[in-house]
N, C-alpha and C positions, 0 to 999 in steps of 0.2 A: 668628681670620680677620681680616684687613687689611680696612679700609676699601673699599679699593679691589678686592677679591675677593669682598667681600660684592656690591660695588655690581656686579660681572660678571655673579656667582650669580643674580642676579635680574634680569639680561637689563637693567640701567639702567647702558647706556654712552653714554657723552658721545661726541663729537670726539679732548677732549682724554685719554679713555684707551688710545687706540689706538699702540700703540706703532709707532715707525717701521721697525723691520720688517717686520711685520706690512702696516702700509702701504703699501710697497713689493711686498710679495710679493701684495698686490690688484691694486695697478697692472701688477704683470707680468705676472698668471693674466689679467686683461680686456685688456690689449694682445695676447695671446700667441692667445689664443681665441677673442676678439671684435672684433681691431684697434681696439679702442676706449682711448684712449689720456687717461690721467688729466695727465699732466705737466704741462700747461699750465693746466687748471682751476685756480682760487682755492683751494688747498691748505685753509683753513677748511672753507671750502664743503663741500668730498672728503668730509673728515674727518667732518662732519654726520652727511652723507646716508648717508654707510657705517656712522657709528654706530645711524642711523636703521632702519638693516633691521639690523645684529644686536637690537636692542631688537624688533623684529617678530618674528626669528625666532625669540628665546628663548635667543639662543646664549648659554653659559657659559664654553665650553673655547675660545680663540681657534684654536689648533694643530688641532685635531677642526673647526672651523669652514674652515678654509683646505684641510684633506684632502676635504670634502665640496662644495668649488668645483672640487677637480680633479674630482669624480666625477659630479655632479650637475647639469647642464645648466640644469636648472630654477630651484635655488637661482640659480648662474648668472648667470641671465635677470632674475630678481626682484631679484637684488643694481644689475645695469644698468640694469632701468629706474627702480630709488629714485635712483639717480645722475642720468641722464637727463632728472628732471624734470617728472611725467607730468599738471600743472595746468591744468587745461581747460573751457570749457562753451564751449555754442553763441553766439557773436557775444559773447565775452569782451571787453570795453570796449564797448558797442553805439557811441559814439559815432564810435571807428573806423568801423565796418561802415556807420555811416550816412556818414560823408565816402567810404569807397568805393563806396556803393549811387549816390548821387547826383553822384557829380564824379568819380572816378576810375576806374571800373571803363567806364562809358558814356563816357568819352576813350578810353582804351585800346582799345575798340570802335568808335570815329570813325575814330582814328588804325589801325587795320588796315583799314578798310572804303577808306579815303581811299589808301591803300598799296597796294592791289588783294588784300589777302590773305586767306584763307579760313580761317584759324585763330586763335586768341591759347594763350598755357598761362603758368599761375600755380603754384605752386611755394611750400608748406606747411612750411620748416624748423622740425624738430623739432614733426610735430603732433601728437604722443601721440598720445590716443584715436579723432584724426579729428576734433572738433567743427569747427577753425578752415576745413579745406580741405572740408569740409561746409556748412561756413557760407558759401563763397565759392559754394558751388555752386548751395546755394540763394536767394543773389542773382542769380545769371547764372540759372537756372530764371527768375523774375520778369521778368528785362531781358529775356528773349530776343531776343539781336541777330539781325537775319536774316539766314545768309549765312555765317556763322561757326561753327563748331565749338570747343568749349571744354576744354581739356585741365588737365583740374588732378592736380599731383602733390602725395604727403604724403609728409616724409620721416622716418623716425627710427632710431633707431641701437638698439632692441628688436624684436625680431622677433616677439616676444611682445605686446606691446602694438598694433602694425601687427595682427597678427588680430584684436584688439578692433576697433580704427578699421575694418578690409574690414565687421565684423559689421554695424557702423553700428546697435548695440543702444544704447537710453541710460537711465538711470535718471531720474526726474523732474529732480533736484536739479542733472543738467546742462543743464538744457532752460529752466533761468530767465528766462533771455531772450530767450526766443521766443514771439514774438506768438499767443494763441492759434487764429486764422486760420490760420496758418501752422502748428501745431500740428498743426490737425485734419485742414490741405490735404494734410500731408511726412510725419505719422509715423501709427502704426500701431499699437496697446496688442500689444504683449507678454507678458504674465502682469503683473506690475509695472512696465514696464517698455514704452519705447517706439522702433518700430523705424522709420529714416528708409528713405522708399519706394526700391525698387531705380531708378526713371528717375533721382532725383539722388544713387544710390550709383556708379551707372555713370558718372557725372561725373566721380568719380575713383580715381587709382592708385594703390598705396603702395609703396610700395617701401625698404629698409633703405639708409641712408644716415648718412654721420659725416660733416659738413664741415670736422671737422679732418684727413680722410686729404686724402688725391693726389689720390682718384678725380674724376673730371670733374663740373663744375657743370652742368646743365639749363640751356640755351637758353630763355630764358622770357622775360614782359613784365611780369610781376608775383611780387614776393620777399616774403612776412609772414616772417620770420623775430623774432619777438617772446619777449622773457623769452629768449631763450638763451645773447646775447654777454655778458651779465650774469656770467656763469659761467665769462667765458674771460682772459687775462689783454688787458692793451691791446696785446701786439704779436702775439695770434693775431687778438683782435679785427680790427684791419688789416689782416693778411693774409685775413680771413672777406669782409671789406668790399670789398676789393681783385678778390676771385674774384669777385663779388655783382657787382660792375660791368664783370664780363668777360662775366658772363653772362647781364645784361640784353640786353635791344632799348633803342636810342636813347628817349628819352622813355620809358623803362619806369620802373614802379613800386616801389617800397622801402618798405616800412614794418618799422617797429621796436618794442619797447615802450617804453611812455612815460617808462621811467626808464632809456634808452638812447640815444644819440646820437651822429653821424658824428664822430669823429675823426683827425687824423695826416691828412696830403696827401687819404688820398681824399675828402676833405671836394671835393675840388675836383673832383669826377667828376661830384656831384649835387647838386640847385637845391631845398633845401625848401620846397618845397609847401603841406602845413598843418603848422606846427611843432610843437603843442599835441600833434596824433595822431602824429607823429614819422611823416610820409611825404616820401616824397623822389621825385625823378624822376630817372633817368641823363640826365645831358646828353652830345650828342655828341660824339665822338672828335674831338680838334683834329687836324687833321692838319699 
């Protein structure tokens, strides 16, 4: 047995054993099924994560492996959301969540109140499990603006995973950074396990979303889209960045992960804010 048959047999594949058709014929089955569209991803990256869940599954036969994504919905789902990216806790960077507890989130509430309007809606790209648009909600819980109603969407491109985050169930180890006040005030013991209360689950929506299709962006005032453009090349990036600021409100909100940052003309759209948290503001349409 070859080296490399051995290394199959026992479920330890790389990236680099993945042959490019095989590759290919992934990317077609999740375009074809899930409109979720590999092309443009960091082709390394691809390769990882797709080796990363056959090493989960156990898979040996690549050909037997590829008949059971036509069949198998489930496999599927699990193969998309290892792609997808599914890394999370509640107020992941707390340093973020404190520049928007204190300065961004009570503007964005000035600035509607000041506008005569009765709503704001912030908008979760890519939230996995829920924690991040969770986390937002349980800041707006604390601030209660008066006068305002609060619209938070979560988006992701597993439909699988989106019923975890509706559960709003969490295991300790994602809850680290949450003050145990807040702990004892929002969540609920479980069996093991803890459940955030229904008044700030109602806070938000989820709904299956890709922002690399067509589909229309949310009208919102506030964008976390964090750790995602990371995974895209620089000229989907721009086009992501591009729609992001079709789809803000004037003076609306941007935030990024900290090893991410505006480039290519739309740099010229947005005025950052605090650089370190990688937050930006839309600035107005020149006319």
């Amino acid at each position: 047995m070859s080296d490399l048959s051995a290394k199959m047999t026992l479920g330890r594949w790389t990236g680099e054993d993945l042959k490019e058709q095989d590759f290919m014929a992934i990317m077609d089955l999740l375009r074809e099924r899930r409109a979720f569209r590999l092309d443009h991803y960091k082709d390394r990256c691809v390769r990882r994560r797709i080796a990363k869940r056959l090493r989960a599954a156990g898979v040996a036969d690549m050909s037997a492996y590829l008949d059971q994504l036509h069949h198998d919905d489930d496999e599927l789902d699990a193969l998309l959301a290892t792609l997808s990216i599914h890394v999370s806790r509640f107020f992941r960077n707390p340093g973020t969540f404190q520049v928007l507890e204190q300065d961004v989130l009570p503007d964005l509430c000035r600035r509607a109140k000041a506008a005569g309007r009765s709503s704001l809606r912030f908008w979760s790209v890519g939230c996995a499990g829920g924690e991040e648009p969770y986390s937002l909600a349980l800041l707006m819980d604390e601030l209660k603006p008066a006068g305002l109603q609060i619209e938070i969407l979560g988006t992701d491109v597993s439909t699988s995973i989106l019923e975890i985050a509706r559960a709003g169930c969490y295991s300790r180890e994602r809850l680290t950074e949450v003050p145990p006040s807040v702990l004892q005030c929002y969540f609920k013991p479980v069996g093991e396990d803890y459940q955030l209360i229904e008044r700030v689950r109602s806070m938000v929506s989820f709904e299956r979303h890709n922002v690399m299709s067509s589909t229309a962006f949310p009208a919102v005032d506030l964008i976390l889209c964090r750790n995602v453009l990371i995974y895209f090349s620089r000229a989907e990036q721009e086009r992501i960045l591009t729609r992001f600021s079709e789809a803000l409100s004037e003076e609306g909100a941007l935030v990024l992960g900290r090893s991410e940052t505006l480039i290519g003309a739309i740099r010229g759209s947005y005025r950052s804010e605090f650089p370190v948290e990688r937050i930006y503001r839309r600035l107005p349409t020149q006319e």
